[in-house]
C-alpha positions in Angstrom: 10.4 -19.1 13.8 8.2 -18.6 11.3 4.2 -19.1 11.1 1.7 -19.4 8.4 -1.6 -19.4 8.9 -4.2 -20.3 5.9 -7.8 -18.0 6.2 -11.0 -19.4 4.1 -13.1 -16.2 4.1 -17.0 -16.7 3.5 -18.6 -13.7 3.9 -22.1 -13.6 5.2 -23.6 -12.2 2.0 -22.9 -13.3 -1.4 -21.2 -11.4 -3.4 -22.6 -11.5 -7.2 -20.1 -13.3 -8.8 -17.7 -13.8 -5.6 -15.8 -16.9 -5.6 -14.6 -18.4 -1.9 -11.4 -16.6 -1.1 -8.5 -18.1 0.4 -5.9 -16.1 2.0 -2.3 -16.9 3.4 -1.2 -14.6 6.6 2.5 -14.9 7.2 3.5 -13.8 10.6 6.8 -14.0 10.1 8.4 -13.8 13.7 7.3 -14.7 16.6 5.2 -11.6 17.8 7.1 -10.5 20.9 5.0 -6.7 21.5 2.7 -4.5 21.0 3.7 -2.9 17.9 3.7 -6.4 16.0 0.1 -6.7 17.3 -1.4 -3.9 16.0 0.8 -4.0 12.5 -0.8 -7.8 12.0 -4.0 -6.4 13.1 -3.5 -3.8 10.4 -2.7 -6.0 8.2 -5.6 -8.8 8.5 -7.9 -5.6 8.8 -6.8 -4.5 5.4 -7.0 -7.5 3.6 -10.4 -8.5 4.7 -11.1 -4.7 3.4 -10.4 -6.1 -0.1 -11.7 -9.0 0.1 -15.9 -7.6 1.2 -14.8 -4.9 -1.2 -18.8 -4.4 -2.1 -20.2 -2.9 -5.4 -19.7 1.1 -5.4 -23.0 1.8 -6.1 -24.2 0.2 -2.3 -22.5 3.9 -0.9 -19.7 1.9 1.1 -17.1 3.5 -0.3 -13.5 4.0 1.1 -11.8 6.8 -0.6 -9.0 6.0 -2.8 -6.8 3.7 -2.3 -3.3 3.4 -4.7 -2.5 -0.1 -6.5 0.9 -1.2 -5.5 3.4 -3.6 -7.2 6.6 -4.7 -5.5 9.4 -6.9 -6.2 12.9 -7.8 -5.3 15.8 -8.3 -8.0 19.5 -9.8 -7.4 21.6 -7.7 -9.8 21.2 -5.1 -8.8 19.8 -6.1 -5.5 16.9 -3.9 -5.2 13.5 -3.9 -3.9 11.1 -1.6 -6.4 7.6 -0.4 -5.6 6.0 1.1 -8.2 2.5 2.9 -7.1 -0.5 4.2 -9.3 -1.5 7.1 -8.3 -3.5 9.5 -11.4 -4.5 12.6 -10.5 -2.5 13.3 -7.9 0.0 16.3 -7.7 3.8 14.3 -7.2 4.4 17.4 -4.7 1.8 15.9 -2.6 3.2 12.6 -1.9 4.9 11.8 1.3 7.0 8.5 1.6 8.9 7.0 4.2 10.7 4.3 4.8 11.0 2.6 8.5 11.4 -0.7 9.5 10.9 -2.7 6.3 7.7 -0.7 5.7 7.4 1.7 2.7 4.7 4.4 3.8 3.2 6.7 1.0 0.3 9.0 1.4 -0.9 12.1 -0.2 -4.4 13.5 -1.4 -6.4 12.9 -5.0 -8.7 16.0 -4.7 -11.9 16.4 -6.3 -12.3 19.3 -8.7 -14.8 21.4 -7.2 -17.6 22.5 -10.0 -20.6 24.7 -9.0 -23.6 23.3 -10.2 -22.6 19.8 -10.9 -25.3 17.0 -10.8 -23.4 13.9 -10.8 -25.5 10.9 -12.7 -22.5 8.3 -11.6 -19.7 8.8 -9.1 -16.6 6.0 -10.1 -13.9 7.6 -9.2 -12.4 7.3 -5.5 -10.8 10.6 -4.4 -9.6 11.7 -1.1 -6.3 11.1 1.3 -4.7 8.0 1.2 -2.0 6.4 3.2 -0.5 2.6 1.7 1.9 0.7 4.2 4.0 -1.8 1.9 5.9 -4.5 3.4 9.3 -5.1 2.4 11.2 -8.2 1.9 14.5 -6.9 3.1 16.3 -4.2 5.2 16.8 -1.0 3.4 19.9 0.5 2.7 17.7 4.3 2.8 20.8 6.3 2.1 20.5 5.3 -1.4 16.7 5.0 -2.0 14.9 6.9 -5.1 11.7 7.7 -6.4 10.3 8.9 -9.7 7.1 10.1 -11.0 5.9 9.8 -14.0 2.8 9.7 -15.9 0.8 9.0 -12.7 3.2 6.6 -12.0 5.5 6.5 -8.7 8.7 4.3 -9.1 10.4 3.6 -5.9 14.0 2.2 -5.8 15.0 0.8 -2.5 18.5 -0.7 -2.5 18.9 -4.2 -0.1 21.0 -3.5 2.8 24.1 -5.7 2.6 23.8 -6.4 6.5 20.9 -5.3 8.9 20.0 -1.6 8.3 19.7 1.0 11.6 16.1 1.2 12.4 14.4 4.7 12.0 12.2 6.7 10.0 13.7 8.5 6.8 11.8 10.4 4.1 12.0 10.1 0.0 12.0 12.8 -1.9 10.0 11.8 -5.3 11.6 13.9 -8.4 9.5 14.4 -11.8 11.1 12.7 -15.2 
């Protein structure tokens, strides 16, 4: 059974140049626990995060947060992430695949500098932790990952029946 829900979101205060924001929440399967609770929770929580995202110079800032792209091809049959993440050190990354959910997190640091007087603070540094849904089970025994150019490329192949549930990790490997 599957549910979809459509969200207007109006926030309270304009937001210069915001348009009305329509969202669509797919709750896949019927929640039956706990666990789908609080990952839909997760879930909504994150994306009305983006969506009052506010101008940085208010001071409500959230530390960085990757972009993420992921899609599914047929031949092969893979699902690929590919992650942005500049300025992080690739022997920092942790990812982890469990339950059709890609986890990667790591630290951007800030380069510390003794008398520094910033005039404009931009970039978002800090840890980070991105939970990306997947569209299929995961065979893991064959998953990849590649970084390069602040750049991680993960290859997930499709399972060709329902994978074992459990948590395995990635190693990611330079170019």
């Amino acid at each position: 059974m599957k549910r979809t829900v459509d969200l207007k979101a109006t926030p309270a205060t304009p937001i210069p140049g915001g348009y009305p924001v329509m969202a669509r929440v797919d709750f896949g399967e019927a929640l039956l626990g706990d666990t789908d609770t609080r990952t839909l929770q997760d879930e909504i929580e994150e994306l009305f995060a983006d969506l009052w995202r506010v101008p940085r110079y208010v001071g409500l800032r959230r530390g960085f947060r990757p972009n993420v792209d992921a899609f599914q091809t047929c031949d092969p049959d893979l699902v690929t992430v590919v992650i942005e993440v500049p300025g992080v050190d690739p022997a920092s990354l942790n990812l982890a695949v469990s339950e059709r959910t890609l986890v990667i997190s790591g630290e951007r640091p800030r380069q510390n500098g003794d008398g520094r007087v910033y005039e404009q603070v931009e970039i978002e540094y800090g840890l980070f932790s991105r939970q990306i849904r997947l569209p299929a089970d995961i065979d893991s025994a064959g998953a990849k990952a590649r970084y390069e150019l602040g750049v991680v490329t993960v290859q997930l192949p499709v399972a060709p029946q329902t994978a074992a549930s459990g948590r395995i990790s990635i190693a990611v490997g330079a170019s």
